[in-house]
C-alpha positions in Angstrom: -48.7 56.1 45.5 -46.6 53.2 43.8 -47.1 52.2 40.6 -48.2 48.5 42.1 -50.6 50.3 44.6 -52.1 52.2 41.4 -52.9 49.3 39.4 -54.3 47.2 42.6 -57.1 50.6 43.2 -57.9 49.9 39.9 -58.2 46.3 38.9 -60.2 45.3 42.3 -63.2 47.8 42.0 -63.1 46.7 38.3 -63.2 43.3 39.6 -66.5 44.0 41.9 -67.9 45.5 38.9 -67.8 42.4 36.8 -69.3 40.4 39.9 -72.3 43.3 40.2 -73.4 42.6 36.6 -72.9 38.7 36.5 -75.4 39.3 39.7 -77.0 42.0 37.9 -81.4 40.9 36.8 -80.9 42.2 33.3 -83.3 41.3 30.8 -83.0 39.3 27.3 -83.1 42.2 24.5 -86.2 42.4 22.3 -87.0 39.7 19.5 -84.2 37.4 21.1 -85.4 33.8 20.7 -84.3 31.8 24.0 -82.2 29.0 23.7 -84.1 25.9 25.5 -81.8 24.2 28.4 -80.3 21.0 26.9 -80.3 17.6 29.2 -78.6 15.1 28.9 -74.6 14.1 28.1 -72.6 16.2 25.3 -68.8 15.5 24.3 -66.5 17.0 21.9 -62.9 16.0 21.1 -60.7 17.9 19.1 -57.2 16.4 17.9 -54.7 17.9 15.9 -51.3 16.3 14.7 -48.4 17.7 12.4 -45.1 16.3 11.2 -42.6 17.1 9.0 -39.7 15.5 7.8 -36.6 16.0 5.4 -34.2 18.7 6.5 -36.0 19.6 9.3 -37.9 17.1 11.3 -40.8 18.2 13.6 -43.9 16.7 15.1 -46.4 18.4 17.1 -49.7 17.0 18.4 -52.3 18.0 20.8 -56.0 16.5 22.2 -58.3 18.2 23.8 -62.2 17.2 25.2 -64.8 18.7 26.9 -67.4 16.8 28.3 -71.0 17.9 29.5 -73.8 16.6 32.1 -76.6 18.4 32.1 -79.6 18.4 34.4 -83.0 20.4 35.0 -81.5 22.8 37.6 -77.1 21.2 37.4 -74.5 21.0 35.4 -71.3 19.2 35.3 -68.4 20.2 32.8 -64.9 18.3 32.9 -62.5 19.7 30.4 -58.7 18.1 29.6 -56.0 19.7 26.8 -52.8 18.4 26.0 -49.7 19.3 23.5 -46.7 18.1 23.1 -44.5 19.1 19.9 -40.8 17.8 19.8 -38.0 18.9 17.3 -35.2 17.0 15.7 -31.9 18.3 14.5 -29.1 17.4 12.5 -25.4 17.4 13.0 -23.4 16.3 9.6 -19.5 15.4 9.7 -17.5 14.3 6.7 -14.8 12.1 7.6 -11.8 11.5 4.8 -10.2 13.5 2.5 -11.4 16.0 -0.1 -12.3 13.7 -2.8 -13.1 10.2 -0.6 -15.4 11.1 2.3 -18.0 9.4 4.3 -21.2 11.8 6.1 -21.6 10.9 9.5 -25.0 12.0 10.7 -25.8 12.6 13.8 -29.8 13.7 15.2 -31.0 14.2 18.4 -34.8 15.3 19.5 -35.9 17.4 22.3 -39.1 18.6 23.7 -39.5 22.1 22.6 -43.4 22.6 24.2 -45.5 20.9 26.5 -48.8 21.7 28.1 -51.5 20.1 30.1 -54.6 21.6 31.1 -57.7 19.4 33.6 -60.6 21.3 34.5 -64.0 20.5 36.1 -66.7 23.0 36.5 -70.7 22.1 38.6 -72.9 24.8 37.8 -76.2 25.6 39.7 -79.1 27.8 38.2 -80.4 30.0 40.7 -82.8 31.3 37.7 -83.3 31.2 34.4 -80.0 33.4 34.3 -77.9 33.2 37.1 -76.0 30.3 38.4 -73.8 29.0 41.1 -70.4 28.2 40.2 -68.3 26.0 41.6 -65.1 24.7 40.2 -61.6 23.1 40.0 -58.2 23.5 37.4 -55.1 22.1 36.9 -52.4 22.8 34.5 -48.3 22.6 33.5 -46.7 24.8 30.9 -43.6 23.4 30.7 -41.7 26.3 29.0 -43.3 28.5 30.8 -41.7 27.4 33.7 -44.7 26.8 35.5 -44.6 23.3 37.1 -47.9 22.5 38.4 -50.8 25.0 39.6 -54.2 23.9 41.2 -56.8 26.5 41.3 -60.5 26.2 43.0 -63.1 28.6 42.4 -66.4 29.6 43.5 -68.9 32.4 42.0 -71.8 33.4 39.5 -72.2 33.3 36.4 -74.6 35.4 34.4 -76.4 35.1 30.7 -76.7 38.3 29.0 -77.5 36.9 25.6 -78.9 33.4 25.6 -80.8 32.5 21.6 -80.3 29.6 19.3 -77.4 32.0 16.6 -75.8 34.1 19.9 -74.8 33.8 23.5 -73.0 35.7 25.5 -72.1 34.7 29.7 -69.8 36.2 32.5 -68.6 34.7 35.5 -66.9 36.1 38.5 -65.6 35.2 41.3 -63.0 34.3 43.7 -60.0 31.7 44.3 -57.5 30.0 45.3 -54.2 28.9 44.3 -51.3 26.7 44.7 -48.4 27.4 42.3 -45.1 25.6 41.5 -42.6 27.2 39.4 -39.8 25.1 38.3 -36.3 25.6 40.3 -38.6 28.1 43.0 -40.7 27.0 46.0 -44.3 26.8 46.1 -46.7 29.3 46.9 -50.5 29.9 47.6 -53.1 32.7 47.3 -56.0 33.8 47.5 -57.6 35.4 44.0 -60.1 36.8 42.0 -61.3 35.5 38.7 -63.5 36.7 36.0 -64.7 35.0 32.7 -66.4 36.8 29.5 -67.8 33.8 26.9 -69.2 35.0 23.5 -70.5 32.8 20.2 -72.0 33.7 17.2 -73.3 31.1 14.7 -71.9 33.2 11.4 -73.6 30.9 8.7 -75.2 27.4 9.1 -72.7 25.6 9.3 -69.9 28.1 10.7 -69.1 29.7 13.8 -67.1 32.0 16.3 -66.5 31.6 19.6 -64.1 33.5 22.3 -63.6 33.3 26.0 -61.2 35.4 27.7 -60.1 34.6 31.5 -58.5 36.9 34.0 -56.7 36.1 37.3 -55.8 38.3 40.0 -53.7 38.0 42.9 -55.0 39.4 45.5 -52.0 39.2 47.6 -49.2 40.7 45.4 -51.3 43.2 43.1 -48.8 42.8 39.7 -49.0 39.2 39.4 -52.2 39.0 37.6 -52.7 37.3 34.1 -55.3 36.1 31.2 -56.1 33.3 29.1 -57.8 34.8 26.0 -59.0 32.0 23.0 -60.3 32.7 19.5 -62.0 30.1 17.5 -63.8 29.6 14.4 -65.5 26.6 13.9 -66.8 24.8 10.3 -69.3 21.4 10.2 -68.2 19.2 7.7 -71.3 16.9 9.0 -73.7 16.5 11.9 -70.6 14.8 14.4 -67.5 16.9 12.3 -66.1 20.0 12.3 -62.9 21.7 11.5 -61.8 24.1 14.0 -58.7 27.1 13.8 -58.1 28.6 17.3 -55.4 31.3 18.6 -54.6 31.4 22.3 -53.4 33.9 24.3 -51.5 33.1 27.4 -50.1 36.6 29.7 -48.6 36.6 33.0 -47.4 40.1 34.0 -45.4 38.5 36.5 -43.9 35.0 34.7 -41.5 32.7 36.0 -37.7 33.2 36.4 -35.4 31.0 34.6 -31.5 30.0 35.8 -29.4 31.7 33.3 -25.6 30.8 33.9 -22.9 33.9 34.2 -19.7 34.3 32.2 -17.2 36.8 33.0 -16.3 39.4 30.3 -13.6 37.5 28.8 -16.2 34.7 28.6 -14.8 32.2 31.1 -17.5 30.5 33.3 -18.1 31.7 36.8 -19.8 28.6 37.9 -23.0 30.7 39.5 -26.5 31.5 37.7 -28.5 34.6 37.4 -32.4 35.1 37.4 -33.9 36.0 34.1 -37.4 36.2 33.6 -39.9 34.5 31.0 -41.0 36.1 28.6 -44.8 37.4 29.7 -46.8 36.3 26.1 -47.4 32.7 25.0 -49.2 32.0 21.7 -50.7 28.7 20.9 -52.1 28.6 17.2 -54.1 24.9 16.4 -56.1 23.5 13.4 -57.8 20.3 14.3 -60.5 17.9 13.3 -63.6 18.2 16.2 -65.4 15.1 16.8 -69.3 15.5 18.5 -70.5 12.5 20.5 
């Protein structure tokens, strides 16, 4: 059996296993104080911007918001991110002689990381734990060589752990995909997801939170992936926070990128070779959070 075939008989009963327990009746552990259903409209912003300047000349800024709709039985929640950090160098030429010279300067900026994320998620409860999920994604990752993807969704979602200091949810699923890599044509596919959600309120006014996402192809076992975040989260007041997150990005099968091809004795040969991405991005932010 190939490695591929090995790691497909693995992965998709581990998959239906995930969906069995977000389906699974469990029960609320003992002395767990239940968390009463908020309705009404919640949004949080987060921003984040960072420049330098002097001999190195950088700026990096990112948004992201999540906004919630809740109802008795429905839920609506529309997420967007976006970052954007471009760098500036230097090129310094003296022009004269040795003793009488004049620095010529020359700078030029470039993009060096981009990434947009739009998702949109209604949620129906079934019962007081499990709901129907039904949702919707976009995202680019520029230097990731991914150019556009479009992902829909459909599944349950389950709370294990619902109180007022600690939740914990999983969703599962399934999907579908449309994927654009740059410089390589489109393609489609048909997918499992499955999503573990954790918080933990660590003092009053301090918290941690993690989510961890991952995609399978069902169509071509290795290309599968994860999007894992970390965050801790401190109030400064009732509608501010500050917020340090580390993100994960993983895609055992990345992109390809056009590398050109020199001979040995380094002359061009005027063709390209495919080289692929590396498979681990890392996306570190401190920002201000802003509760409406």
């Amino acid at each position: 059996m190939s490695r591929s075939h090995q790691n497909s008989a693995i992965r998709v009963p581990a998959a239906a296993a995930v969906l069995l327990l977000t389906l699974w009746p469990g029960r609320p552990a003992a002395g767990d104080e239940a968390q009463k259903p908020f309705i009404g409209w919640k949004d949080t912003a987060e921003l984040s911007y960072v420049v330098t300047g002097g001999n190195a000349d950088t700026s990096t800024f990112s948004f992201g918001n999540t906004f919630k709709r809740s109802w008795a039985e429905d839920a609506l929640t529309i997420k967007a991110f976006a970052l954007s950090s471009h760098a500036t160098t230097s090129t310094m030429t003296a022009q004269g002689t040795e003793t009488d010279y004049t620095i010529l300067e020359q700078k030029t900026s470039r993009l060096v990381a981009e990434n947009f994320i739009l998702s949109a998620q209604y949620d129906h409860r079934l019962s007081k734990k499990v709901v129907l999920q039904f949702g919707l994604g976009w995202d680019r990752n520029r230097f990731s060589g991914l150019a556009s993807r479009g992902i829909f969704t459909v599944g349950t979602g389950y709370a294990w752990i619902e109180t007022k200091r600690t939740t914990f949810k999983t969703d599962g699923g399934f999907s579908y995909t449309f994927r654009k890599y740059f410089g390589q044509s489109a393609s489609s596919f048909a997918g499992f997801r499955a999503i573990a959600s954790f918080s933990q309120k660590i003092l009053e006014t301090s918290s941690f939170g993690s989510q961890f996402t991952f995609d399978e192809n069902l169509e071509k076992a290795v290309d599968w992936r994860y999007d894992w975040t970390n965050s801790v989260t401190a109030s400064i007041s009732k509608s501010l926070a500050l917020k340090t997150s580390l993100r994960l990005l993983f895609a055992n099968l990345p992109a390809n990128e056009a590398v050109p091809l020199y001979n040995p004795d380094g002359t061009s040969t005027d063709l390209t070779v495919q080289v692929p991405l590396k498979k681990l991005d890392t996306i570190f932010t401190t920002s201000i959070v802003i509760n409406f």
